[in-house]
C-alpha positions in Angstrom: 0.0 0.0 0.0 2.7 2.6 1.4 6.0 2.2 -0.3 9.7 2.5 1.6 10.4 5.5 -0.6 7.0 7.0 0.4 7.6 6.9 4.0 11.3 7.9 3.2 9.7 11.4 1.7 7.6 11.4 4.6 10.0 11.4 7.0 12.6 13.6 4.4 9.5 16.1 4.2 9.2 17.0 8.2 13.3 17.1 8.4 15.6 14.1 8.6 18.5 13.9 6.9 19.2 10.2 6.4 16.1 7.4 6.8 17.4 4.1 8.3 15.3 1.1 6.6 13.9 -0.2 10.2 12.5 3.5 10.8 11.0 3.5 7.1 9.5 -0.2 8.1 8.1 1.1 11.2 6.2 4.1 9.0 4.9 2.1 6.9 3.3 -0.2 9.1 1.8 2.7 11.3 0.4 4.6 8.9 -1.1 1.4 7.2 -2.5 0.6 9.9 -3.8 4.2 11.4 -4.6 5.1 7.8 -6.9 1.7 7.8 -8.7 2.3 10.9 -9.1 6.0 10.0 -11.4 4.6 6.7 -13.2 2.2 8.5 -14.1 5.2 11.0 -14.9 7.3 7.7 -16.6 4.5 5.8 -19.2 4.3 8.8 -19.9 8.0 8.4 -20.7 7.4 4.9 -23.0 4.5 5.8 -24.9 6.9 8.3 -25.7 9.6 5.2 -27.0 6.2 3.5 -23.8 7.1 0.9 -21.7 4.2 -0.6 -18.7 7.0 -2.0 -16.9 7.8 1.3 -16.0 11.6 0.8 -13.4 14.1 2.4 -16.2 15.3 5.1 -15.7 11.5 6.4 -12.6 11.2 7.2 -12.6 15.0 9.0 -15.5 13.6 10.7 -13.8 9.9 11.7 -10.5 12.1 12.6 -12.8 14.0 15.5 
C-alpha cells in the first residue's frame, strides 16, 4: 500500500537527513495501519448519510 520511498519522503519532508530502513519499516506499518482504521471510521460516516462514496467530510469527521 505505502511504499519504503514513500515513508522515506515522509519522514525527508518534516526534516531528517538520512532514513534508516527499520525506521521506514516502522512508518509504513503505522500509517497502514492508522490510515486503515481512520477509513473504516470514515466508511461508517458514509453508511450513516445512506452514501456508498466515502467523501473528504468523512474522514474530517472519523479524525474528531
Amino acid at each position: 500500500m505505502i511504499s519504503l520511498s514513500s515513508a522515506e519522503k515522509i519522514a525527508k519532508s518534516a526534516g531528517a537527513k538520512r532514513v534508516s530502513e527499520s525506521y521506514k519499516k516502522k512508518l509504513k506499518e503505522l500509517l497502514e495501519k492508522h490510515g486503515k482504521e481512520l477509513s473504516k471510521k470514515a466508511i461508517k460516516f458514509a453508511s450513516y448519510r445512506g452514501r456508498m462514496t466515502v467523501r473528504s467530510e468523512d474522514l474530517e469527521n472519523a479524525l474528531r
